[in-house]
MARFI-603207 format. One record per residue (C-alpha): residue number from 1; chain; residue in three letters; x, y, z. Coordinates in pm, whole numbers, plus 32768, in hexadecimal, padded with zeros to 4 digits. Layout:
! MARFI-603207
pos:unit:code:u:v:w
NUM:A:ala:X:Y:Z
...
END
This chain:
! MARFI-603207
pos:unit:code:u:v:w
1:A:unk:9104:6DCD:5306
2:A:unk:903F:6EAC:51EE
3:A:unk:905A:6DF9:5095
4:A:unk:90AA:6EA9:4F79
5:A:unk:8FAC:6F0C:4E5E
6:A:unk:8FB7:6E09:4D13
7:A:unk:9005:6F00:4C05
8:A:unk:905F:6ED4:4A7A
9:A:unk:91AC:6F2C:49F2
10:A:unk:91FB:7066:49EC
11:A:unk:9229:704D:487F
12:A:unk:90DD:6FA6:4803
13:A:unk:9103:6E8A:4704
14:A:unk:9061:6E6C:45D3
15:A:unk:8F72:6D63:4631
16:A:unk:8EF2:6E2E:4756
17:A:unk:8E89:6F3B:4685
18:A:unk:8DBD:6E5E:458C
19:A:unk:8CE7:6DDD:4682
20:A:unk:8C3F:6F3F:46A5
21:A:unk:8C32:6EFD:4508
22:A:unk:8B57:6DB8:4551
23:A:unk:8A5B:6E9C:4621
24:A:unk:8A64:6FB0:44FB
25:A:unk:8A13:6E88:4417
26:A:unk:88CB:6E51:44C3
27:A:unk:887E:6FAD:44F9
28:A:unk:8900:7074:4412
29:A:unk:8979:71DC:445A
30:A:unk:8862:726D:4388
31:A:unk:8760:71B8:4439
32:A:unk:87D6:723A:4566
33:A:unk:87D1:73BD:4500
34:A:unk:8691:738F:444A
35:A:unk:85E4:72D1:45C2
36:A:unk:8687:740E:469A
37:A:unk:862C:7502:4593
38:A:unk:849C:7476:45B3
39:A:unk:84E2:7429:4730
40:A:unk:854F:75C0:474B
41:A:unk:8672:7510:47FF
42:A:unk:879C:7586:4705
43:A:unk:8886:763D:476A
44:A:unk:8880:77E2:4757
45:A:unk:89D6:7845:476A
46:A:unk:8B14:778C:4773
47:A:unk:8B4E:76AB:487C
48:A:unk:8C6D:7613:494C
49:A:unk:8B98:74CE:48F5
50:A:unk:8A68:74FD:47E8
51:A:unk:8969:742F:47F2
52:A:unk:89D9:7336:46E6
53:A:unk:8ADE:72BF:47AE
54:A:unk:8A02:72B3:48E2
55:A:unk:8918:71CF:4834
56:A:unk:8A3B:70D3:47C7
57:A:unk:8ADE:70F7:4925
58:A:unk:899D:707D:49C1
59:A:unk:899D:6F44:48DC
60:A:unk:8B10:6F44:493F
61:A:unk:8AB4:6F1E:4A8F
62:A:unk:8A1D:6D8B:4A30
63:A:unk:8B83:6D19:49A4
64:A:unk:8C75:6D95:4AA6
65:A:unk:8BAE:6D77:4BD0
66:A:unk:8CEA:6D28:4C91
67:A:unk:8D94:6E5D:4C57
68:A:unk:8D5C:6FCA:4CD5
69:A:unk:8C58:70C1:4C3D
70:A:unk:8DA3:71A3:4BF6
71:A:unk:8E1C:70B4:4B42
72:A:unk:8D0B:702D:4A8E
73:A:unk:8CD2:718A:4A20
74:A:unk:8E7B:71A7:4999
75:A:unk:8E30:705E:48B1
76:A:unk:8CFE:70F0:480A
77:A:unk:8D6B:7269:4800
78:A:unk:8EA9:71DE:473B
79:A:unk:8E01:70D8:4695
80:A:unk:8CFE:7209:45F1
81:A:unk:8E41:72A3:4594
82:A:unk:8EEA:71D9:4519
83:A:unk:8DB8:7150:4431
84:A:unk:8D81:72B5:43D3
85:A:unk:8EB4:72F5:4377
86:A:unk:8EDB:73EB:4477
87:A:unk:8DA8:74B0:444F
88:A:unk:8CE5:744B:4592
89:A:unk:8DC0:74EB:46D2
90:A:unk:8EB3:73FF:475A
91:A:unk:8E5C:7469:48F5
92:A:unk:8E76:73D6:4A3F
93:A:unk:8D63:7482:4B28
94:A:unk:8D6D:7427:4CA0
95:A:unk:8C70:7370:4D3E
96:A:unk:8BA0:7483:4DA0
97:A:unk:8B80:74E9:4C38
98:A:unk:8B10:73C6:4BB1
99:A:unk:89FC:7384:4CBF
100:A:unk:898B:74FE:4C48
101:A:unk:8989:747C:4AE7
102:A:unk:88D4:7349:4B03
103:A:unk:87AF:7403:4BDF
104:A:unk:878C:74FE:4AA5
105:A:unk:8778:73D8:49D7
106:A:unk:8662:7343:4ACD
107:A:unk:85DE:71F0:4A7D
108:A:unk:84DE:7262:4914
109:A:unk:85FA:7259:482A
110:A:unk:8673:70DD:487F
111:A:unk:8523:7060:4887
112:A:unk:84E2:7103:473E
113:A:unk:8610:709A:46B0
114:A:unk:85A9:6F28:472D
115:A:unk:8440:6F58:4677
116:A:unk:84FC:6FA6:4525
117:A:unk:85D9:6EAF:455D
118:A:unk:855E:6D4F:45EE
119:A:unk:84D4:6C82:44F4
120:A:unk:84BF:6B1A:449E
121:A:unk:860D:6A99:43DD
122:A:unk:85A9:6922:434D
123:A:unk:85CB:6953:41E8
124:A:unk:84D5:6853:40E6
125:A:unk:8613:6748:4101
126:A:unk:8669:677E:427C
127:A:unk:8687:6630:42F6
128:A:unk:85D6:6601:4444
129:A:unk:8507:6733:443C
130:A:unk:839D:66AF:4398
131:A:unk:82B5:65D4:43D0
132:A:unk:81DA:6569:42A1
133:A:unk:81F5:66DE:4204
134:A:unk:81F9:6780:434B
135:A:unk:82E1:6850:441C
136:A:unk:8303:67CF:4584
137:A:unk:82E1:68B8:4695
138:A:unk:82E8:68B7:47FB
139:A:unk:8296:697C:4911
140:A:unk:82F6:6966:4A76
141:A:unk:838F:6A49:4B6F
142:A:unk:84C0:6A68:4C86
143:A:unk:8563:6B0B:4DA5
144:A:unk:8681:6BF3:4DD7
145:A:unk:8721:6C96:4F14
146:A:unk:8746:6DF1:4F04
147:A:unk:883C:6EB0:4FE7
148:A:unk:877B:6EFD:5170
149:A:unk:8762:707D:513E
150:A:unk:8620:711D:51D5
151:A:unk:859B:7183:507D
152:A:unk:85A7:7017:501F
153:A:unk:8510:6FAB:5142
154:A:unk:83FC:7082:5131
155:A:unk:83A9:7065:4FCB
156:A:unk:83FF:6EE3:4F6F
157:A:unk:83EF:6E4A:50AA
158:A:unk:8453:6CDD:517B
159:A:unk:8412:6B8B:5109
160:A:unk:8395:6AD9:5235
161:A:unk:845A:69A8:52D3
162:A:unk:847B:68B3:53F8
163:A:unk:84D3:69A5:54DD
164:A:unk:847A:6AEC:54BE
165:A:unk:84CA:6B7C:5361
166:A:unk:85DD:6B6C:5253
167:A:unk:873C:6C31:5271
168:A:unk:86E5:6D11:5145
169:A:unk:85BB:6DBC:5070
170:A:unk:8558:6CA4:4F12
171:A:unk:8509:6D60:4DD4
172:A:unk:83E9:6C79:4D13
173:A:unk:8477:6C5E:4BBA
174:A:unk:8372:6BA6:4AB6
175:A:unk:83C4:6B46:496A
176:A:unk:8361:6AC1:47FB
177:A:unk:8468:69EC:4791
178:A:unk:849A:6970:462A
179:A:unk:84E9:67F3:46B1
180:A:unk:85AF:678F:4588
181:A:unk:86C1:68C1:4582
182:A:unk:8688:68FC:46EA
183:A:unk:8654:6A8A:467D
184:A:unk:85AE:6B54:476F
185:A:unk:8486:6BF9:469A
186:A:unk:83C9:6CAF:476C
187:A:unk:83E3:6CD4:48F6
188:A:unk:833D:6D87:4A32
189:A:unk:83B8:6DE1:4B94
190:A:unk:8349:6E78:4CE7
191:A:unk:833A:6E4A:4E57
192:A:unk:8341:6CF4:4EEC
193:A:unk:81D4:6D31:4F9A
194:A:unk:8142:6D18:4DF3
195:A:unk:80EB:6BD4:4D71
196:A:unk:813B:6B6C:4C5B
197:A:unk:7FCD:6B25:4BC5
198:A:unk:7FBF:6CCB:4BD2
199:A:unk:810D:6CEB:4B43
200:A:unk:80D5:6BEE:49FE
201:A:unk:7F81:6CD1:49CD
202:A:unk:80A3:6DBF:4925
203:A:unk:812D:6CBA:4831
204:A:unk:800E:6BF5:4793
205:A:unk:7FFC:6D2E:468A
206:A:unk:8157:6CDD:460A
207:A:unk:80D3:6B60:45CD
208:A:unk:80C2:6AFA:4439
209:A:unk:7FF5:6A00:4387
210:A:unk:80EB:6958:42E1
211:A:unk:8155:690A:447C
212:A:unk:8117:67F1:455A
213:A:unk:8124:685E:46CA
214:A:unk:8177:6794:47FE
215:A:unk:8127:67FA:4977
216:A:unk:8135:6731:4AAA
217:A:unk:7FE4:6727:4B83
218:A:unk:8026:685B:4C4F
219:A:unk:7FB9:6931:4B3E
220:A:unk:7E82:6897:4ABD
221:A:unk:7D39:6963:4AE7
222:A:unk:7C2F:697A:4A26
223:A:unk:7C5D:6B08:49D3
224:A:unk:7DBC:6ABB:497D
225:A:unk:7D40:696E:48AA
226:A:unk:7C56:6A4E:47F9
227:A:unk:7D5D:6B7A:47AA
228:A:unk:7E41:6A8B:4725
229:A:unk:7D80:69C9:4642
230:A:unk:7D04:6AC6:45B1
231:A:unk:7E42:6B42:4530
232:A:unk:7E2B:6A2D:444A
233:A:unk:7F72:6968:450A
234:A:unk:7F51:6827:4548
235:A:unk:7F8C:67B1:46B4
236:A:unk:7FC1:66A2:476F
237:A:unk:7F91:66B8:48FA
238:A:unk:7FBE:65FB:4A12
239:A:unk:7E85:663B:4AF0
240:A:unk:7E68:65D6:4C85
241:A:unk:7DA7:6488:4CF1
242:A:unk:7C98:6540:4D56
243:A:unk:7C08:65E0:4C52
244:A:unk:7AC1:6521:4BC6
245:A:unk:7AE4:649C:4A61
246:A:unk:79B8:63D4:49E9
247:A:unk:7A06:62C4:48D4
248:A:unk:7910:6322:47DC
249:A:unk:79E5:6244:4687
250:A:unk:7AFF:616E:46AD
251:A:unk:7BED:617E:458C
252:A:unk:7CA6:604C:44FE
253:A:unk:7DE6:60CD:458F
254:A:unk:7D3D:60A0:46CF
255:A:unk:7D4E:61FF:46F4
256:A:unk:7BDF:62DD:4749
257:A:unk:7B1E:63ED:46FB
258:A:unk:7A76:64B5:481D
259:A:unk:7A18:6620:4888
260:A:unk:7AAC:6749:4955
261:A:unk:79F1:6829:49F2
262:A:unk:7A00:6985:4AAC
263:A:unk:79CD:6985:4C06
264:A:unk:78BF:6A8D:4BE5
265:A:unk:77D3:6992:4AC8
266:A:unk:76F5:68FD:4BC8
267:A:unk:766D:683B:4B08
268:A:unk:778D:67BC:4A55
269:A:unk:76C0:6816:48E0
270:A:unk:77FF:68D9:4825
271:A:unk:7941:6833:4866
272:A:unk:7A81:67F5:4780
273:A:unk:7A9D:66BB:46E0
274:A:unk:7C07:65F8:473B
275:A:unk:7CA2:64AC:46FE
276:A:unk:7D3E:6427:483D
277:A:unk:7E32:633E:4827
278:A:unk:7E84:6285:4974
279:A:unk:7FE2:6178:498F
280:A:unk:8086:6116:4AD3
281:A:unk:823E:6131:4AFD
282:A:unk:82FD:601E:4BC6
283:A:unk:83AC:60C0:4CE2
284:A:unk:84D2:604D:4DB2
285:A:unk:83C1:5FE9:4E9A
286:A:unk:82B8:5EF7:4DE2
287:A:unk:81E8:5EFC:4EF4
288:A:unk:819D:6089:4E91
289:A:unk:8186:60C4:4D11
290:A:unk:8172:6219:4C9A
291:A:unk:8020:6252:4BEF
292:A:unk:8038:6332:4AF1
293:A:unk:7EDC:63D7:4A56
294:A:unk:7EF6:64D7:4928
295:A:unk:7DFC:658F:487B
296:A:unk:7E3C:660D:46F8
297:A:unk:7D69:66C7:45EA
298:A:unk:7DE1:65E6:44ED
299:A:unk:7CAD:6539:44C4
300:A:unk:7CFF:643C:43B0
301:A:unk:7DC7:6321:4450
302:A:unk:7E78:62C5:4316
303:A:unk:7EE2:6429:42FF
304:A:unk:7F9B:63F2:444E
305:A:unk:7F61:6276:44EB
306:A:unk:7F70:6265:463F
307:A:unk:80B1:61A0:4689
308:A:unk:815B:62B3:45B1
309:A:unk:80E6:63D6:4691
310:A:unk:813B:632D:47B5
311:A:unk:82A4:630F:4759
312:A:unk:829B:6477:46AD
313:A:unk:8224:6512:47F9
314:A:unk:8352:64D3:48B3
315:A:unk:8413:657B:47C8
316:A:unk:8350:669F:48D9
317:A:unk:84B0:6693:49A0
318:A:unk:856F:672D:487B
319:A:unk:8510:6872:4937
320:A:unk:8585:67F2:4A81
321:A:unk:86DA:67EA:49BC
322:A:unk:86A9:68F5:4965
323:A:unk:86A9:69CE:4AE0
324:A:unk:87E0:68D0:4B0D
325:A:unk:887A:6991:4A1D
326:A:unk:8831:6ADD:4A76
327:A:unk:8835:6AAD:4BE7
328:A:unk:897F:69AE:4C0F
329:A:unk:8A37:6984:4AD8
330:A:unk:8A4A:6B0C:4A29
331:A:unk:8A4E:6B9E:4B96
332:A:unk:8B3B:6A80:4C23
333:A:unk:8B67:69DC:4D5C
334:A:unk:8B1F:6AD9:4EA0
335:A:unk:8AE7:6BDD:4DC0
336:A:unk:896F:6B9A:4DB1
337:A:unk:88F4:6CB5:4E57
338:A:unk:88BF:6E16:4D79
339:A:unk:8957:6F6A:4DEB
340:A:unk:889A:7061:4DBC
341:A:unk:880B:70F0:4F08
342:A:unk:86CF:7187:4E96
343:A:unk:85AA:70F9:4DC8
344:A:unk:85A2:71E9:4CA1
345:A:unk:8712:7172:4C86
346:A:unk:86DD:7007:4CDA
347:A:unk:85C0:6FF8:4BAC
348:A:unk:86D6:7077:4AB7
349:A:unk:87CF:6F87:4B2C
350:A:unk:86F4:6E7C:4AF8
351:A:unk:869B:6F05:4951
352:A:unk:880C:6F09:4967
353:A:unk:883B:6DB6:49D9
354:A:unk:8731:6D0E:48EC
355:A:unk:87B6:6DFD:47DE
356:A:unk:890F:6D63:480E
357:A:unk:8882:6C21:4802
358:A:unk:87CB:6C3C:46AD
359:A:unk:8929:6CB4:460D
360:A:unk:89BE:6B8C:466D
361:A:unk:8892:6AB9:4635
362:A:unk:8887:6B2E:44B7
363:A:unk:8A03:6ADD:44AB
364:A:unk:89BE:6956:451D
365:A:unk:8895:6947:440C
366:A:unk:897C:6A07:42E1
367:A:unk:8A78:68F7:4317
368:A:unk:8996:67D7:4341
369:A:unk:88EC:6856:4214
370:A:unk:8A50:6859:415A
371:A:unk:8AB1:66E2:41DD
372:A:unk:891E:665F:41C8
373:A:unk:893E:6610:433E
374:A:unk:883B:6625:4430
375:A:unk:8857:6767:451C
376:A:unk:881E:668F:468F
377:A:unk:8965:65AA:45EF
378:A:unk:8A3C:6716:4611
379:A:unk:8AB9:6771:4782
380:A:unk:8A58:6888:47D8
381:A:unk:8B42:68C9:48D5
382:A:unk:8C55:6891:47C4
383:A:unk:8BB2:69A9:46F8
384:A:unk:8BAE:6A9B:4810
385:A:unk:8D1D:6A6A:483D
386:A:unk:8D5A:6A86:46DE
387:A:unk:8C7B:6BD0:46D2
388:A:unk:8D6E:6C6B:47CD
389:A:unk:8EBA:6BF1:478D
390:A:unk:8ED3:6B40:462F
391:A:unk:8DF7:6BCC:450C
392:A:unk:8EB2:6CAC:4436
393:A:unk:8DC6:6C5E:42FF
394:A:unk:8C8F:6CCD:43D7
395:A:unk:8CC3:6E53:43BF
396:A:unk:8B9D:6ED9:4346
397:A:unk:8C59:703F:42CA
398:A:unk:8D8D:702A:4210
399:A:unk:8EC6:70DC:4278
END
């Protein structure tokens, strides 16, 4: 038997139409003509569906993922009239319509809306968000199944697997997460096949020096080490067992100083000075502890003792939490996969996803802000449901 197509009411209530005011709150309207107008993306005559509302249908896309594009679009072309007090067209295109819209709009306008718009959130009294003056960063990187058209294929491609390869084409999605707030403040994507080494190449500019930046070991290299650092961030990495660190002074934390060095310095005369700081984790097996080994720029140990860093690193999997988010609880259960069945269309579903994800990011921090409550002790998926059902105070345009 066919099942029937989840729609909304027919009449749309009120707190429906103020979740499109939560996106508008974190990109304003005027942001969004002034990004198409430098983009040359704005609309040149009137349009069934201008390119406004395209842009805040394909952040639309992130909070109903359950529900038809049709009516996806209905919510936000109301919504935008309703906010505007009826100036923005109240329209329903078909399908067909809105699939030519969103390939005028390409994928340049979303990811320069996204530039404008990601940025850290941790105010000076944030709690959670600093670490001895400094912002706490992460970066790491995920997976995502996009739909098994031939375009996809071809351009992203298969993750391998036990037998054979997987049922769909993974987008790589790599981002710098603000750990405390768990905003998403700068991010990269492309086709499976890229590593992610390549891909965080595009994000060290964005780093700060009033940051502190933690990585897992897949990303350390001494290029990357060297780019980094001399942004001025501070970092701490976790580096592979392999790599040769000589103990040149032991620091009273027990903590070292030692040298880095580019594969092509033969003779190992001009390498980076690094602290190393090296601790072992209990496991549910004691017979195999985890050994950890980091390496930091923060020279001065009582700037940062050891047994401090090795607690602050783990704080690493904030950005873990953060795909969870993204990838299970905005897009919910079996929903995980995007829609869009090209990759100019899949790259501005994704802006629109981590776009969405900001807005309601910034909500969790206003309020814990408001309450002096740390962000990670405010669900999430709460928020989400709030952003979409119950938030009438959230409009970001009056009626």
């Amino acid at each position: 038997m066919a099942r029937r197509k989840k729609v909304f009411p027919q009449q749309l209530d009120i707190a429906h139409i103020l979740s499109v005011g939560v996106l508008a709150q974190a990109c304003p309207r005027a942001l969004i003509d002034e990004v198409l107008a430098d983009t040359g993306k704005a609309s040149q005559r009137n349009r069934l569906l201008p390119a406004p509302a395209v842009v805040y249908y394909i952040m639309a896309l992130a909070l109903w993922r359950e529900l038809p594009l049709e009516e996806i679009l209905r919510v936000v072309s109301a919504s935008l009239h309703w906010l505007d007090a009826g100036k923005s067209p109240a329209t329903q295109p078909c399908k067909a319509a809105i699939s030519q819209a969103r390939s005028r709009l390409g994928p340049e306008v979303m990811r320069e809306l996204a530039a404008r718009v990601l940025r850290p959130l941790a105010q000076s009294g944030s709690l959670g968000a600093w670490y001895r003056g400094l912002r706490v960063m992460a970066l790491d990187g995920s997976c995502m199944d996009v739909p098994d058209e031939a375009a996809n294929a071809e351009y992203f491609g298969y993750p391998g697997a036990s037998r054979g390869a997987s049922a769909f084409p993974q987008v790589r999605v790599l981002a710098l997460v603000e750990c405390g707030t768990h905003a998403i403040v700068g991010a990269e994507h492309g086709p499976f096949r890229r590593s992610e080494q390549e891909m965080a190449e595009a994000l060290l500019p964005t780093l700060q020096p009033d940051m502190l930046l933690l990585a897992d070991r897949n990303f350390y290299g001494y290029p990357m080490w060297q780019t980094a650092n001399s942004s001025g961030c501070r970092l701490l990495w976790r580096v592979k067992s392999n790599l040769k660190l000589a103990r040149e002074h032991v620091l009273p934390d027990g903590s070292y100083l030692s040298r880095i060095h580019s594969i092509k310095d033969r003779t190992r005369q001009n390498g980076l000075q690094v602290r190393v700081v090296e601790y072992t984790l209990d496991t549910q097996n004691p017979e195999k502890p985890e050994q950890y080994r980091l390496i930091t720029n923060i020279l001065d140990h009582a700037q940062a003792p050891a047994e401090e860093l090795a607690a602050l690193y783990h704080e690493r999997w904030e950005a873990e939490g953060v795909f969870a988010e993204l990838k299970t609880q905005l897009c919910g259960a079996g929903h995980t996969q995007l829609r869009s069945k090209t990759p100019a269309l899949i790259e501005q579903e994704l802006w629109g996803l981590i776009l969405a994800h900001f807005a309601i990011r910034q909500l969790i921090v206003q309020a814990g802000l408001l309450h002096n409550i740390d962000p990670d002790r405010l669900s999430f998926t709460h928020a989400a449901r709030t952003v979409k059902r119950r938030l009438p105070q959230a409009a970001a345009i009056p009626p």
